[in-house]
C-alpha positions in Angstrom: 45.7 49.1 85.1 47.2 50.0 81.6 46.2 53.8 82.4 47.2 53.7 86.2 50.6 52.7 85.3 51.0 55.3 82.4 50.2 57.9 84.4 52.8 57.0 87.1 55.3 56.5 84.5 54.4 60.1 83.0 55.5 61.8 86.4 58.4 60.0 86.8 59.5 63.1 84.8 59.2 65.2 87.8 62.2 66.2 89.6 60.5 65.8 92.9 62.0 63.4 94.8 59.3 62.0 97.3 57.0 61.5 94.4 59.2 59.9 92.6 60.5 57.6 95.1 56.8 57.3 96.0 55.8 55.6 92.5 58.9 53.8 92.3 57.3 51.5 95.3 53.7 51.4 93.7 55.2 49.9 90.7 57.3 48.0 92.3 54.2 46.2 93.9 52.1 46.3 91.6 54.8 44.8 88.6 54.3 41.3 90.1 50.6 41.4 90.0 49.2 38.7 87.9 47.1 41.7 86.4 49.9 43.0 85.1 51.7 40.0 84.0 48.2 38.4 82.7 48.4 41.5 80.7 52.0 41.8 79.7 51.6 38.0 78.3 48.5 39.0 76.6 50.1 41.9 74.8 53.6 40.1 74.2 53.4 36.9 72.8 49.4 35.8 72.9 50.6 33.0 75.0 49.0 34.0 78.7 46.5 33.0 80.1 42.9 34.7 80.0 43.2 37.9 81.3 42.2 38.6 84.7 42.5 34.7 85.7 45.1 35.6 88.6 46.8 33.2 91.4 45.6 34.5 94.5 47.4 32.1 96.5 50.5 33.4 94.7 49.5 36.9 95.2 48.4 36.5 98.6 51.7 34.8 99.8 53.6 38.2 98.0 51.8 40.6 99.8 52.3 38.7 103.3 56.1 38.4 102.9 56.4 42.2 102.3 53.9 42.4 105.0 55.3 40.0 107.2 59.1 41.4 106.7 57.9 45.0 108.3 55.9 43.5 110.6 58.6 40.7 111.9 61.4 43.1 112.0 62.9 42.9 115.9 63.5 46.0 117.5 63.9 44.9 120.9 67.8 45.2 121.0 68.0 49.1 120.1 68.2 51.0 123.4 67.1 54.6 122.9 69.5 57.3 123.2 68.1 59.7 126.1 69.0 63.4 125.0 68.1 66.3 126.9 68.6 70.0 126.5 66.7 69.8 123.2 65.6 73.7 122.6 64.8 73.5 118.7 64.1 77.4 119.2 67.6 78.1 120.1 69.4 75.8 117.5 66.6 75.9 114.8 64.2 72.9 113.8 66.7 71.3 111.2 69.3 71.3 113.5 67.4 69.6 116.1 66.2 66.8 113.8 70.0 66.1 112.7 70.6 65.7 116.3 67.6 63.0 116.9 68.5 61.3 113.8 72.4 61.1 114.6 71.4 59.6 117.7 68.9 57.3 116.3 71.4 55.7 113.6 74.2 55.3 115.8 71.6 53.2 118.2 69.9 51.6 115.8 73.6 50.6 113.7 76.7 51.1 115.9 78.5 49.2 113.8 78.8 52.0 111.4 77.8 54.7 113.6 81.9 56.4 112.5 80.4 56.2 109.0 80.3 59.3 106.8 76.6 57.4 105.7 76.0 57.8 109.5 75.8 62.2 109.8 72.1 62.2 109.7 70.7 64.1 106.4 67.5 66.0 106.8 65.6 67.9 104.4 62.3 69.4 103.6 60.0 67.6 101.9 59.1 69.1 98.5 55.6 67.5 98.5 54.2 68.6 101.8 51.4 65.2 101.4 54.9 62.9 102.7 55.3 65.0 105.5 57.2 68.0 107.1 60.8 67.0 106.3 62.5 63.5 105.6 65.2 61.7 106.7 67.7 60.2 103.7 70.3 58.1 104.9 68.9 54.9 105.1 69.8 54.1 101.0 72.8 54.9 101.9 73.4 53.2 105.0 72.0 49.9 103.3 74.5 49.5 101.0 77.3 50.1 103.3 75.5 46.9 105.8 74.7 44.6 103.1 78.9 44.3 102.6 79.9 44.9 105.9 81.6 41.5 106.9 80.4 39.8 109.5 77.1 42.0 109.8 73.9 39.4 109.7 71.2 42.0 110.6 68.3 44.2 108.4 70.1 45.6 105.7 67.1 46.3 103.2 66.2 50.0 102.9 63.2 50.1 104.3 64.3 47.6 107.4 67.3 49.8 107.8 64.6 52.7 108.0 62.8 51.0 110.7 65.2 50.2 112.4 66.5 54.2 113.2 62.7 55.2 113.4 62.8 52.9 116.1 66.2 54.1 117.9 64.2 58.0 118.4 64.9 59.3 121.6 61.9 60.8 122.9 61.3 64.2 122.1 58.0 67.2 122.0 59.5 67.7 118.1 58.0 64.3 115.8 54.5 63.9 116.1 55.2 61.2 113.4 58.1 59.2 111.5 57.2 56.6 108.9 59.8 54.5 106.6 58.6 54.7 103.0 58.9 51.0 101.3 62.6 53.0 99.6 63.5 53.7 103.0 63.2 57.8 102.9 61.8 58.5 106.5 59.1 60.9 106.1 59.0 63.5 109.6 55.7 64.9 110.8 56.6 68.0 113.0 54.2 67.6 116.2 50.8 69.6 116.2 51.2 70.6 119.8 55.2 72.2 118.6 53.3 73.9 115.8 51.1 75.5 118.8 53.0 76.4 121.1 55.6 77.9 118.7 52.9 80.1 117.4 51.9 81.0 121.0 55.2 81.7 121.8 55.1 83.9 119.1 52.4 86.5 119.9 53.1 86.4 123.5 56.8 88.0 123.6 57.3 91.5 122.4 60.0 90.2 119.7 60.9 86.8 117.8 63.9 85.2 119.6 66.4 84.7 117.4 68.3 81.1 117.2 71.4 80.3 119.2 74.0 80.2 116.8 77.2 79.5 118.5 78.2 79.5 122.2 80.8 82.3 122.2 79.8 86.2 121.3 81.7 86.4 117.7 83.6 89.7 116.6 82.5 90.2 113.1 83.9 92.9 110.3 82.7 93.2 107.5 84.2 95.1 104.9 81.3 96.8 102.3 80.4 99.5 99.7 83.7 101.0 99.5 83.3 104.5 96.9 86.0 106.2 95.8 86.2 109.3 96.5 86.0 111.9 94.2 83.7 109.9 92.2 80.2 109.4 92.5 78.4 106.0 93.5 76.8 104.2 90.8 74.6 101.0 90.5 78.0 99.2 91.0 77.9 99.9 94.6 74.7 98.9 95.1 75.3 95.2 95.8 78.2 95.7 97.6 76.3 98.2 100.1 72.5 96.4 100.2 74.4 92.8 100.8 76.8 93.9 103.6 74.0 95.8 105.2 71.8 92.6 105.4 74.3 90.1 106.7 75.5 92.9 109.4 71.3 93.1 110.4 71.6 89.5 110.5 74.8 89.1 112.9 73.3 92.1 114.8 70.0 89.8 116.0 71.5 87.1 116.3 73.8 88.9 118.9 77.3 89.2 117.2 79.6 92.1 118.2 79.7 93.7 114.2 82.1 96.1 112.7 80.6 97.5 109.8 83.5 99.2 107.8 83.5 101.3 104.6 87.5 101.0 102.8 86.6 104.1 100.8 89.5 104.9 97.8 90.8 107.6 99.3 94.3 107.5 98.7 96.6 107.1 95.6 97.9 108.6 92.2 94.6 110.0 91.4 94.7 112.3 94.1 97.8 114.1 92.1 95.6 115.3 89.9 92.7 116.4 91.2 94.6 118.3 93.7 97.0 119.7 90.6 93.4 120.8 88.8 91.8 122.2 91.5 95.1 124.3 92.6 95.0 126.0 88.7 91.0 126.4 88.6 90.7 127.6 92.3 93.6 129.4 92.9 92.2 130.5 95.8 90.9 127.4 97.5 92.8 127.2 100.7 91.9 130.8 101.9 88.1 131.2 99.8 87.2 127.1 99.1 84.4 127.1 96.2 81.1 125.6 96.4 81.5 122.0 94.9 78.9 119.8 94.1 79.8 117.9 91.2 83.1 116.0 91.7 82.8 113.9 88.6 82.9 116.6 86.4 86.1 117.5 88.1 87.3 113.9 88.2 86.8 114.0 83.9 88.4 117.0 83.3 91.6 116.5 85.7 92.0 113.1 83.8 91.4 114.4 80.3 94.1 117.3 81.3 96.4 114.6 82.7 96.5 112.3 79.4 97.2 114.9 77.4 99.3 117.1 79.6 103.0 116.3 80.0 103.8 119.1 82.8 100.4 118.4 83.8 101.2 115.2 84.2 104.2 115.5 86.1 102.9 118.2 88.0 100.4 115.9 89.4 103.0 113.4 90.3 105.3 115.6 92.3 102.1 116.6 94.3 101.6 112.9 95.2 104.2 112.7 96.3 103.9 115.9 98.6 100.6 114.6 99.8 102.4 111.2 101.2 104.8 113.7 102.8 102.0 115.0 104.5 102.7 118.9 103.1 99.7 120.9 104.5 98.7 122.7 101.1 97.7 119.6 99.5 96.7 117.8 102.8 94.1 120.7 102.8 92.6 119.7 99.2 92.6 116.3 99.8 90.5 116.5 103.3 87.9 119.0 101.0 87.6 116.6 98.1 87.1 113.7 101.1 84.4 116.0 103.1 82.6 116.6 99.6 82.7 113.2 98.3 81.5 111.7 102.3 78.4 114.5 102.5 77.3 113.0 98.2 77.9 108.8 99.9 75.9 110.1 102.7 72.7 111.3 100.9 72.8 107.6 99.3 73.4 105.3 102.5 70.5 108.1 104.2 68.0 106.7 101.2 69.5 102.9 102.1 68.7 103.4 105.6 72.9 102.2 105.5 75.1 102.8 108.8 78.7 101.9 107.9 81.8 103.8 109.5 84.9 104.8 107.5 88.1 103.4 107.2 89.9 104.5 104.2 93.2 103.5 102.5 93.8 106.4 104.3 94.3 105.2 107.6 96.5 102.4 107.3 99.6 103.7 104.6 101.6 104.5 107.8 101.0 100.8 108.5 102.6 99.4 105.8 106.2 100.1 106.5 106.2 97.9 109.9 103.8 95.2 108.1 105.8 95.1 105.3 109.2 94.2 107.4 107.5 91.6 109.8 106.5 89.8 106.5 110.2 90.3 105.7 111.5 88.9 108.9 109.6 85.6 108.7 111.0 84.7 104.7 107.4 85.5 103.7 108.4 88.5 101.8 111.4 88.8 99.1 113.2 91.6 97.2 113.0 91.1 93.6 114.4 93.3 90.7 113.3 95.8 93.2 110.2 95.1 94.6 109.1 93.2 98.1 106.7 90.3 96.9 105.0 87.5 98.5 104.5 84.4 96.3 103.3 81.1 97.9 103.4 77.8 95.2 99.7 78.0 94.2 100.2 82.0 93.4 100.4 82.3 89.3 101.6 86.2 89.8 102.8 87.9 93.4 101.5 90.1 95.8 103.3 93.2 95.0 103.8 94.9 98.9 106.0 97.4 97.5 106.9 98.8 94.3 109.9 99.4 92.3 110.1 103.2 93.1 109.2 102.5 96.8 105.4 103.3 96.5 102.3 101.5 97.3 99.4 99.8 95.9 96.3 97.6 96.9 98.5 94.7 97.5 100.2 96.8 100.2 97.0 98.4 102.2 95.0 95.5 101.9 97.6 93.2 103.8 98.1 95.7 106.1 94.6 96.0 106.6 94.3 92.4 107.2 96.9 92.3 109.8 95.3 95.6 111.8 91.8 93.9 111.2 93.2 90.8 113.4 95.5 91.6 115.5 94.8 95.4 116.9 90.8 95.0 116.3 90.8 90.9 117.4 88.2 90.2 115.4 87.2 86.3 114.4 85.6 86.6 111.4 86.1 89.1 107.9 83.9 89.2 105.3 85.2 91.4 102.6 82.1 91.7 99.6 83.2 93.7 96.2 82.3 92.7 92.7 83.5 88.9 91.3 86.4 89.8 89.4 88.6 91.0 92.6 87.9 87.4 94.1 91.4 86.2 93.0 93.2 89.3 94.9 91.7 89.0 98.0 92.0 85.0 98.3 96.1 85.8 97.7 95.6 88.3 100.7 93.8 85.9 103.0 96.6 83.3 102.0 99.6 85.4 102.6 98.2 85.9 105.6 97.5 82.3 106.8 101.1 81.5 105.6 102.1 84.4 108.4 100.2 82.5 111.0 98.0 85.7 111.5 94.7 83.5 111.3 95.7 81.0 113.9 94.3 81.0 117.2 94.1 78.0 119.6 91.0 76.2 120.3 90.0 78.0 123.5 90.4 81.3 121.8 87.8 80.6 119.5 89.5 78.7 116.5 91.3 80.1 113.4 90.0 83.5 112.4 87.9 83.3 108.9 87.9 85.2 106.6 85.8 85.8 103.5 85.1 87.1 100.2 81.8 87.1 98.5 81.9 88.3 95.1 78.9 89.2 93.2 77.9 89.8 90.0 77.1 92.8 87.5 74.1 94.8 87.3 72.8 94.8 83.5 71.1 96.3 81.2 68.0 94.8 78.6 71.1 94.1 76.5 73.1 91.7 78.8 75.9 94.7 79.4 77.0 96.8 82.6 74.1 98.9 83.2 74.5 102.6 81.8 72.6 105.3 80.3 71.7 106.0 76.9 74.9 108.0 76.4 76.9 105.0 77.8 77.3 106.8 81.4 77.6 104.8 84.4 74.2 105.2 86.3 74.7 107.1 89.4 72.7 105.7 92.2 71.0 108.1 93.8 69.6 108.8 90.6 68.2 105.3 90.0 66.9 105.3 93.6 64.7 108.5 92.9 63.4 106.6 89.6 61.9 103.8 91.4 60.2 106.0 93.9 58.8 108.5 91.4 57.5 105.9 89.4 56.2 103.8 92.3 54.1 107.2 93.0 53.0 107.5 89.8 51.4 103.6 90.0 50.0 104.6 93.6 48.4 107.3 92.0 47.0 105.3 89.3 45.6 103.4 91.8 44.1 106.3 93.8 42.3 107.4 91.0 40.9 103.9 91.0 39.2 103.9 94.3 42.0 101.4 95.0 44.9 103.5 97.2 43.4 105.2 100.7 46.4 107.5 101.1 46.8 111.4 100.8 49.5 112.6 98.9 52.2 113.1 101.5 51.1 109.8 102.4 51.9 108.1 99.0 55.5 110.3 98.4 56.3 108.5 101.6 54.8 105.5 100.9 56.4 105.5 97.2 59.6 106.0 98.9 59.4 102.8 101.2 57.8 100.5 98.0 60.5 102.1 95.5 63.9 101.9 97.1 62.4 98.4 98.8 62.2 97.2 95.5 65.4 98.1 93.9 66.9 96.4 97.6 64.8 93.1 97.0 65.1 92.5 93.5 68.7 92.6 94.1 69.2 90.8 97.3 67.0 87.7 96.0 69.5 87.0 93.2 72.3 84.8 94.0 75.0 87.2 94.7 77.9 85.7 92.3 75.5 86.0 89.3 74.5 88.9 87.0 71.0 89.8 86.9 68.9 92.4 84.4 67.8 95.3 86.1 64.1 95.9 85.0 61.8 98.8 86.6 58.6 97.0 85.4 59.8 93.6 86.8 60.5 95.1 90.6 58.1 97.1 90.4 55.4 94.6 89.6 52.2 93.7 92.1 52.5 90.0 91.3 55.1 87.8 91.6 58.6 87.7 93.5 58.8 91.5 94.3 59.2 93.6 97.0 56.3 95.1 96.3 53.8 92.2 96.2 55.5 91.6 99.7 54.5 94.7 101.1 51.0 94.6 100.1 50.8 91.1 101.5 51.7 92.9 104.7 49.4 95.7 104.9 46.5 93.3 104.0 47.5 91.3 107.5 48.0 94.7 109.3 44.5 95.4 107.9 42.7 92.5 109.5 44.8 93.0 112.4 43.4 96.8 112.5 39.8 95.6 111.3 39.3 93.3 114.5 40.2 95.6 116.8 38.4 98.5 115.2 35.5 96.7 113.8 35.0 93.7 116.0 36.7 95.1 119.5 39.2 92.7 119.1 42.6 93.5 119.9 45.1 90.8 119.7 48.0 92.4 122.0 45.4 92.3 125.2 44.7 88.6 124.1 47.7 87.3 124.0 47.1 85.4 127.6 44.2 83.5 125.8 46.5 82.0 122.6 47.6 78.8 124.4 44.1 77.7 124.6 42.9 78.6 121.6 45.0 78.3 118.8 44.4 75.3 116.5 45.6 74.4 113.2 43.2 72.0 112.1 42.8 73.5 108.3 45.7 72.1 106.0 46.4 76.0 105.3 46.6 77.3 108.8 49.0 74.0 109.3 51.1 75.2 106.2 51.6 78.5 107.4 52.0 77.5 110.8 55.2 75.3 109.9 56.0 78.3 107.5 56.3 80.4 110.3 58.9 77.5 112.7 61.7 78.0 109.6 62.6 81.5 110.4 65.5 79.9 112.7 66.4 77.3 110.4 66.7 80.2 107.8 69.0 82.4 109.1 70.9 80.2 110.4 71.5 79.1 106.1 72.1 83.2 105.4 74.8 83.4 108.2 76.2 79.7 106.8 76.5 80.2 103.8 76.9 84.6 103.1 73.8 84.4 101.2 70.4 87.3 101.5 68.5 86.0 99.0 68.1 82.9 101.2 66.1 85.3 103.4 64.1 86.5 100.4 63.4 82.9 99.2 61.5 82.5 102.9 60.1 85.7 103.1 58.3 85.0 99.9 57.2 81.4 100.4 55.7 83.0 104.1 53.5 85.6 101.9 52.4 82.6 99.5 51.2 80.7 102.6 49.8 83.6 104.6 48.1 84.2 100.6 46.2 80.8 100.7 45.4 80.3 104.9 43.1 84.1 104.2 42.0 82.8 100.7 40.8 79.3 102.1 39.9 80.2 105.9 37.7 82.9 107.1 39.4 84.8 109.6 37.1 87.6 110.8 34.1 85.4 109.5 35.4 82.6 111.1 32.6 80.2 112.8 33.3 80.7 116.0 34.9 83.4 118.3 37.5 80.6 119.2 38.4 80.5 115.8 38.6 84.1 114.5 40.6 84.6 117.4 43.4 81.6 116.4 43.5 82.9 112.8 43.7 86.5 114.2 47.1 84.8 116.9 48.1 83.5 113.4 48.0 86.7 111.7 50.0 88.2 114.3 52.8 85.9 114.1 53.1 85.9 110.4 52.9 89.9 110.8 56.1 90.0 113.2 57.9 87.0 111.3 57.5 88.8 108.2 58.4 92.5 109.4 62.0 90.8 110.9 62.4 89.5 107.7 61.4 93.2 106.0 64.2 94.6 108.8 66.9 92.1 108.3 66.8 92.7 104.7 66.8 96.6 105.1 63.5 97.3 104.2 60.9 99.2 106.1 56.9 97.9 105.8 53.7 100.1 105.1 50.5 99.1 107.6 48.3 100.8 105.0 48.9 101.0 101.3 
């Protein structure tokens, strides 16, 4: 007993909830034993009695009153809710279970059913030995009863437990609910859902994706965003890869998506570069010169400009002629623009990016009109010279227009705003740039609530939302902004092409080794998937507000959470997929008629991978939520784990039976489409053979 009891005190250290609530009952039952207290005494004060001499009288009548309680709990007053239109493939499993259970604790306690303890709370289970997913609101719910005047009825957790289990509406989603003695409800998804999701699965030509809202929404979102003139570096790579996967996301799910690039294309800078390039080309309106390099323009305009003082002016006055739309420097400008879009180009071709521009550019005419509406409604306010906006919560303004009359990012970005709204009616803006520009765009949605541009009545939709997800910076071993050896920012494309040329040089390796099938224009291409897949992943599954280390060897690794031990999970099921049809004469896409009747998931593994496979709904439905890819990375690996132990513990071609090898092979093909959506969704493309 000594032992038994250490050892469940030990994992109390666990964080796992289930387990832990799971050996708070056992001791809980077995404290009173008079083993344990026989033993206690012994060990205490010498006075018990012999050890092992136990009351079984006593202990018999303890075990019948907690036996008795459960089994003498009356249920016969709940009247089950009836609920129909349950489609758990349109709204997503957890959803539907929130809707059972909200149903269940408002029959089974109306007296608190307006409770906040009431909102059903359903989560996975960590340990999948409890079950599928639990149900937590019982604790919570039991406390609230047990001071609830004038309530008489079950108040203990595990009665209040019963009680809801009881209220379930009848539904093809539980197979099994059971209260735990601490009144967690542990949920058993039904076998026969497990089967006929899987079915479902292999017999349409795509996964459906979940019904997330009942109106077509009109997203923008606002990514990437180069300036131009200057090359993109591994700054813009978040930016790009995350507004690219939520747009893939909003795309399934059926959303009407802008995706818009607000490339720097306007302001000071311009002055300059257009003042250089008029005293280096002097000819460059009638004979333009062959550019390729615009940052070693940018430097040397800049360096010419801080040390220049009719330089300097110069450059100003040209600005200024550029605002005024004079065609000389209009000219420059649209060249340094067409060079700088053909260089972001090449880099969004690599990304497998679509994204359409809208510059600073396009909305400086704009700002005039804006800028007086926000006038006319008091929103806007001279001072010392300026037009600001400053709400009580603002610790500095919103600078719409300067001193001298010009414009800055306050000024285009509210006018962008209002455009985004009101001339493209869109319902939702996501805006994504790096952390520290969180503050300016959250004064910019604000100003704009205050003008009553968000507002929108009920049958319209609702308020428009908007936005901003800032993420973090890419570093180097030492913890700082990522750069070269000579303290250069790292231009992208160039960090691209280093984790395909050395993902080739690892395929080779392995080609060498017996161990990589592919000719050599096979492996450049394939090197090209693996390498830019694994820059794109080892990004995306970081939380995007944080900063993460960017390590070639660690994204490029075989093993663990990388894109490319993803990808070779892949080909391996597209190679028992193509082994059965070329080896065996089995080909799963003429089958498909045959997987209602066949597929079982009697194995724990094939049952592990099967419920796996039912949270792709439930998953995207958290990304869209919550703004957040690497939500989609956190499933897509947890599917390759499972799909890693079902072919490790269960023969699939081998199988014992033709029944069988073809359900493993149905099982295969599921976890093959599930995962290449998830590939798509995060921009990656898949290899069939590696």
């Amino acid at each position: 007993m000594y032992s038994t009891l250490s050892a469940a005190v030990k994992l109390l250290s666990s964080v796992d909830i289930e387990k832990i609530s799971f050996i708070c009952s056992y001791l809980k039952e077995v404290e009173n034993s008079e083993i344990v207290k026989s033993w206690t005494e012994k060990k205490g004060d010498g006075k018990s009695k012999k050890a092992g001499k136990v009351d079984k009288k006593k202990s018999s009548s303890s075990n019948n009153d907690i036996n008795s309680s459960t089994a003498s709990l009356d249920t016969s007053d709940i009247v089950k809710p009836v609920l129909t239109g349950i489609d758990w493939e349109a709204t997503g499993l957890m959803s539907s279970l929130k809707r059972l259970f909200d149903a269940a604790i408002a029959a089974a306690f109306p007296e608190v059913s307006s409770n906040e303890a009431a909102v059903a709370v359903i989560t996975r289970c960590a340990n999948a030995t409890f079950g599928d997913f639990q149900c937590n609101n019982a604790m919570a719910l039991s406390k609230i009863l047990k001071v609830l005047p004038g309530y008489k009825g079950p108040s203990s957790p595990k009665d209040v437990a019963t009680r809801i289990v009881a209220a379930l509406p009848e539904n093809p989603i539980i197979g099994e609910a059971s209260p735990a003695p601490n009144g967690f409800i542990n949920i058993k998804v039904a076998v026969q859902l497990l089967l006929s999701a899987i079915a479902g699965m292999v017999t349409g030509t795509a996964l459906r994706p979940p019904t997330v809202d009942s109106t077509r929404k009109k997203v923008l979102v606002d990514f990437s965003s180069p300036n131009i003139a200057k090359e993109m570096h591994v700054g813009h790579l978040r930016s790009t890869i995350i507004g690219d996967c939520l747009c893939r996301v909003f795309e399934f799910v059926g959303f009407d998506v802008m995706r818009v690039n607000h490339v720097g294309d306007w302001g000071t800078q311009f002055g300059m570069l257009i003042s250089y390039l008029q005293d280096t080309y002097p000819t460059i309106l009638t004979d333009p010169p062959n550019i390729s390099d615009l940052t070693v323009i940018y430097k040397a305009s800049k360096a010419r400009f801080d040390s220049d003082e009719v330089f300097k002016e110069r450059s100003r006055l040209n600005v200024v002629k550029l605002q005024s739309r004079d065609p000389a420097c209009r000219a420059i400008w649209t060249l340094l623009c067409n060079i700088s879009r053909a260089e972001f180009q090449n880099v969004y071709d690599v990304l497998g990016v679509k994204i359409t521009e809208f510059g600073e550019s396009f909305y400086n005419g704009m700002i005039p009109r804006v800028n007086q509406e926000l006038q006319d409604i008091g929103l806007a306010k001279e001072e010392e010279g300026m037009l600001v906006i400053k709400l009580p919560h603002f610790t500095i303004p919103l600078m719409i227009r300067k001193s001298d009359g010009g414009y800055g990012y306050d000024s285009t970005d509210m006018a962008a705003l209002q455009y985004r709204i009101k001339d493209l009616q869109r319902d939702w803006i996501i805006i994504i740039t790096d952390a520290g520009q969180a503050p300016h765009f959250h004064m910019c949605f604000d100003a704009g609530k205050a003008a009553g541009w968000t507002k929108r009545p009920a049958e319209a939709g609702g308020d428009v939302r908007v936005d901003h997800i800032g993420f973090g910076v890419v570093c180097g071993d030492d913890g700082k902004r990522f750069k070269t050896r000579s303290s250069e920012t790292v231009r992208l494309i160039d960090l691209l092409n280093a984790a395909k040329e050395r993902m080739a040089e690892s395929l080779r390796a392995r080609a060498e080794e017996g161990k990589c099938p592919l000719n050599e224009e096979e492996l450049v291409a394939a090197a090209s998937v693996i390498g830019y897949g694994a820059v794109k992943y080892f990004d995306l599954k970081q939380h995007p507000s944080t900063n993460y280390i960017f390590s070639y060897d660690r994204m490029l690794d075989t093993k663990g959470d990388t894109a490319v031990y993803l990808l070779f999970a892949y080909a391996r099921l597209a190679s028992i997929l193509r082994k059965a049809k070329e080896e065996r004469g089995i080909d799963i896409s003429i089958k498909s008629d045959l997987a209602t009747s066949v597929l079982n998931v009697d194995h724990p593994a094939e049952r592990a991978l099967s419920f796996e496979l039912l949270q792709f709904g439930d998953v995207l439905q958290l990304v869209m939520s919550e703004l957040m890819p690497n939500k989609m990375c956190d499933y897509l690996k947890e599917l390759a784990v499972k799909f890693t132990e079902f072919v490790t513990k269960c023969h699939v071609l081998n199988a014992t039976d033709e029944n069988a090898v073809l359900s493993r092979l149905f099982l295969c093909e599921a976890t093959k489409r599930t995962m290449a959506q998830c590939f798509y969704l995060l921009g990656i493309d898949t290899l069939e053979r590696i």
